[in-house]
ZABA-719133 format. One line per field, with one value per residue: residue number from 1; residue in one letter; x, y, z of N, C-alpha, C in turn. Coordinates in steps of 0.05 Angstrom, whole numbers, plus 5000, padded with zeros to 4 digits. Example, Ala and Ser with C-alpha at 12.3 -4.5 7.8 and 13.67 -1.06 7.14 Angstrom:
n <- c(1_2)
res <- c(A_S)
neast <- c(5264_5257)
nnorth <- c(4886_4955)
nup <- c(5156_5142)
caeast <- c(5246_5273)
canorth <- c(4910_4979)
caup <- c(5156_5143)
ceast <- c(5264_5258)
cnorth <- c(4934_5001)
cup <- c(5156_5157)
END
This chain:
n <- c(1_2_3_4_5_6_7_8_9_10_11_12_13_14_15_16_17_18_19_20_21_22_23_24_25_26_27_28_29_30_31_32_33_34_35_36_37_38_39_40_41_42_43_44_45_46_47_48_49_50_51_52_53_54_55_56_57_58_59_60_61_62_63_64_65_66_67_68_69_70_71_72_73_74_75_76_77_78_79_80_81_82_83_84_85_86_87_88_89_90_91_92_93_94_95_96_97_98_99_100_101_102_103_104_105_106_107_108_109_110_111_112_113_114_115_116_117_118_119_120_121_122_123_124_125_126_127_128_129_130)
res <- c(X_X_X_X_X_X_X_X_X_X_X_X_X_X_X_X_X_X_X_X_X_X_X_X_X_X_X_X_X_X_X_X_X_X_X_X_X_X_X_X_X_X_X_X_X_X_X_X_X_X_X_X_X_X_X_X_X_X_X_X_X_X_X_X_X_X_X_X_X_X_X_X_X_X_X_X_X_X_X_X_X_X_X_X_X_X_X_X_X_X_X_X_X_X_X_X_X_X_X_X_X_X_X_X_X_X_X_X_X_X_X_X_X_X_X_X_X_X_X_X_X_X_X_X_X_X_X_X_X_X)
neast <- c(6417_6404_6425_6397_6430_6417_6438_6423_6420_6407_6365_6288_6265_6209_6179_6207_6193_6141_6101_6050_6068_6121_6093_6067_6109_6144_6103_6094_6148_6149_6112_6130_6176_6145_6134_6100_6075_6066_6075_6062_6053_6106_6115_6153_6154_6208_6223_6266_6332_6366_6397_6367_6311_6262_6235_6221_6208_6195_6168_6159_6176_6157_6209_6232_6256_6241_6259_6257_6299_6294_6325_6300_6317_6371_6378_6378_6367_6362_6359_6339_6333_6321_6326_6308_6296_6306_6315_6299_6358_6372_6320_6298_6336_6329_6263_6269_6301_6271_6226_6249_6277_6347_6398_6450_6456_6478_6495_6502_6508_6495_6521_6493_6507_6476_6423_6428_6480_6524_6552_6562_6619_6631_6671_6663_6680_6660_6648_6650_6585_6560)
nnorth <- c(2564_2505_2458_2392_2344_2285_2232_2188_2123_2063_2060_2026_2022_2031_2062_2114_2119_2144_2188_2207_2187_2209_2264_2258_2228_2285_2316_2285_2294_2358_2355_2329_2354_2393_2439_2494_2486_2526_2526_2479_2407_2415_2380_2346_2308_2271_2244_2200_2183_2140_2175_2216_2209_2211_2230_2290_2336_2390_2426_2494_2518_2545_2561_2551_2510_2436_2384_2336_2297_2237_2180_2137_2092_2093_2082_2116_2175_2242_2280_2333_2385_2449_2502_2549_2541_2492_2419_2351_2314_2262_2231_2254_2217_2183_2166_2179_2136_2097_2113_2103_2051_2059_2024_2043_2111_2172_2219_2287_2342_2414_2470_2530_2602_2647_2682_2757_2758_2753_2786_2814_2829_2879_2862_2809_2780_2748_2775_2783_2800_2854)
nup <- c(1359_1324_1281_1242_1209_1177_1148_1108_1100_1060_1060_1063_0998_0984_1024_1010_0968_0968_0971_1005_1049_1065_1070_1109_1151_1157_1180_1225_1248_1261_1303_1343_1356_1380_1348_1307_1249_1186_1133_1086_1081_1026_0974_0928_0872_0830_0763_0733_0718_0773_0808_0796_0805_0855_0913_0946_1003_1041_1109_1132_1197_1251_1277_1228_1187_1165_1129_1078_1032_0976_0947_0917_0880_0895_0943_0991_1036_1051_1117_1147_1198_1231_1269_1310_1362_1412_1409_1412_1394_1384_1400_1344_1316_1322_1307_1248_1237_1249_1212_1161_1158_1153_1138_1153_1187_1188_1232_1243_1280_1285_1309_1301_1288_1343_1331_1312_1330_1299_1248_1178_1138_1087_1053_1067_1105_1164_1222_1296_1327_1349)
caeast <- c(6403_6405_6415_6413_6427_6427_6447_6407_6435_6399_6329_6266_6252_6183_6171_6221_6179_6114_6086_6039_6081_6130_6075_6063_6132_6142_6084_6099_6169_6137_6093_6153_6189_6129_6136_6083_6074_6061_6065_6070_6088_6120_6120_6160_6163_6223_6225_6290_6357_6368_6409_6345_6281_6253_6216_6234_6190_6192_6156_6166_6163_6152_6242_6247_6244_6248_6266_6274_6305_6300_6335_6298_6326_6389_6366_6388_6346_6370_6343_6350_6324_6335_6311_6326_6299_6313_6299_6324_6370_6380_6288_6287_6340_6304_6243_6272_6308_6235_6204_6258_6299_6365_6428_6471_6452_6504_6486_6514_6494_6515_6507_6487_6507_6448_6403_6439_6491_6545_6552_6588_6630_6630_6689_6648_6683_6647_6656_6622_6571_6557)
canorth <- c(2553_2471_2444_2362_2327_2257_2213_2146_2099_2025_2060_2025_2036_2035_2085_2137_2132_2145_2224_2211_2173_2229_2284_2251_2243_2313_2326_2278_2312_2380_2346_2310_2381_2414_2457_2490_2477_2541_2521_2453_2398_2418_2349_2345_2285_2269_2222_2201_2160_2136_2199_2242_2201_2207_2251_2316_2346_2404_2446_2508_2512_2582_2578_2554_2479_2407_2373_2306_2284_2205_2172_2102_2072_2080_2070_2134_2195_2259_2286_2360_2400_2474_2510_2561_2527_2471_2404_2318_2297_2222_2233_2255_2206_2140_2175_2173_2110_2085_2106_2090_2038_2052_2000_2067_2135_2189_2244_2315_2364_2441_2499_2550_2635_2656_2708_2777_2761_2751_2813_2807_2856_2890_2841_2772_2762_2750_2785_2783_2817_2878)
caup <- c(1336_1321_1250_1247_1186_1177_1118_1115_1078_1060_1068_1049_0978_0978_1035_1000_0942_0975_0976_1031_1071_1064_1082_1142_1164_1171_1205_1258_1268_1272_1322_1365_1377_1383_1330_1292_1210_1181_1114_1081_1063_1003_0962_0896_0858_0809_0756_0723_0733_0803_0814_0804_0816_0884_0928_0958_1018_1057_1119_1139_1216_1256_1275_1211_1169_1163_1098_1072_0998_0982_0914_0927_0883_0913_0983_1004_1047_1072_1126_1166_1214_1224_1284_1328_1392_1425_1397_1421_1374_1393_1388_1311_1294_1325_1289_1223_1226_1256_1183_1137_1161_1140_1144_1161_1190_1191_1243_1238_1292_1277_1325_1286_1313_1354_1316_1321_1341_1280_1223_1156_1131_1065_1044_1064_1121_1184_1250_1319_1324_1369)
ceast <- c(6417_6405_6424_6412_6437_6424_6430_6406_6417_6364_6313_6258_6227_6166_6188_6207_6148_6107_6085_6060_6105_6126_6082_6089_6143_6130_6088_6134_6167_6123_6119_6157_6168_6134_6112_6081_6063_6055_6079_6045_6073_6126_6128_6176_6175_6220_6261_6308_6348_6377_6396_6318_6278_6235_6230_6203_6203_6164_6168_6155_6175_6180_6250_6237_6257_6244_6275_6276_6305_6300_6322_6311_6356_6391_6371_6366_6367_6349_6350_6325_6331_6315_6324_6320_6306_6307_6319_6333_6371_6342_6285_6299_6336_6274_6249_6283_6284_6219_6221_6279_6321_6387_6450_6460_6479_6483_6501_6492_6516_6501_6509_6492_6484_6446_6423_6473_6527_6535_6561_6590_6622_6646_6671_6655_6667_6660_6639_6613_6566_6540)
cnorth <- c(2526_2465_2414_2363_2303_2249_2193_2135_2072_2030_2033_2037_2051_2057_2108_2140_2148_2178_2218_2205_2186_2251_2282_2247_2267_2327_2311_2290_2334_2379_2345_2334_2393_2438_2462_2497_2515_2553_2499_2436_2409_2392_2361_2316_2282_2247_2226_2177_2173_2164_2220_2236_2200_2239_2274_2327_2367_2411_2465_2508_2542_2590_2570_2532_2456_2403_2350_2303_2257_2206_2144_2080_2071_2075_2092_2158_2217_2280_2318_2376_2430_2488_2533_2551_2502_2439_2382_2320_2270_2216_2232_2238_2182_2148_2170_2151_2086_2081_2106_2074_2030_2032_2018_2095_2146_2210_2267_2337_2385_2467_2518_2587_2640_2681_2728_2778_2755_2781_2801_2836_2856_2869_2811_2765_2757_2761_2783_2807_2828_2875)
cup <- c(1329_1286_1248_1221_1194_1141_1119_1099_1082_1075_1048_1022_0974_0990_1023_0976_0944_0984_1002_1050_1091_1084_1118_1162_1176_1187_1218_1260_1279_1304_1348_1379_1378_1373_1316_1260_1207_1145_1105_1086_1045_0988_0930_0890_0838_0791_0740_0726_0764_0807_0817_0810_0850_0895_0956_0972_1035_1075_1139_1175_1228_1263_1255_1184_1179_1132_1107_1041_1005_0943_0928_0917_0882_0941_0994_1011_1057_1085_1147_1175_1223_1242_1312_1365_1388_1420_1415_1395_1375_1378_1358_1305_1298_1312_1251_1207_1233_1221_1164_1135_1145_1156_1162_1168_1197_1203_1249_1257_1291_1301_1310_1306_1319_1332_1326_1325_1326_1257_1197_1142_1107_1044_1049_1083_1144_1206_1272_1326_1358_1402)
END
């Protein structure tokens, strides 16, 4: 299981403020990995200080989601992916710096325990699973 996140710093205001523009983002990442949407987008629009105005999107995809947060007006987007197959990384993150050209991307790839195959005890701790 794959989880990216990226940071993207020195986005485009004007596309981080934009619903649609949003929407449609997601659905072309769904698209890229060939994933299919199963429900979504999820669009939520903030108003506020910089710190809380912007737009928040999700879709749920059949191993899992994609999400993006954007503060526009501090230029900033984050962006993640969450999947138990197989996806490009290098692909989603020339895709996302394609529609919100930031100054800086920070990319964070996490291997996630395969399904099954971690427990947790009674205490919290984790163990491998059976």
């Amino acid at each position: 299981m794959k989880h990216l996140l990226c940071d993207l710093l020195g986005i485009d205001a004007a596309v981080g403020r934009d619903p649609d523009y949003i929407a449609d983002f997601l659905f072309r990442v769904a698209e890229r990995i060939k994933m299919k949407v199963i429900s979504g987008p999820h669009i939520v629009e903030m108003d506020g200080g910089p710190q809380d105005a912007g737009v928040s999107g999700f879709v749920m995809i059949v191993t899992s989601h994609i999400g993006l947060h954007t503060w526009p007006d501090l230029r900033q987007a984050y962006f993640d992916v969450l999947s138990c197959r197989d996806f490009e990384v290098p692909m989603l993150v020339s895709l996302a710096n394609d529609a919100f050209s930031p100054g800086q991307t920070i990319v964070r790839e996490l291997q996630r325990e395969p399904l099954g195959k971690v427990e947790i005890s009674t205490t919290g701790a984790f163990l491998p699973g059976k």
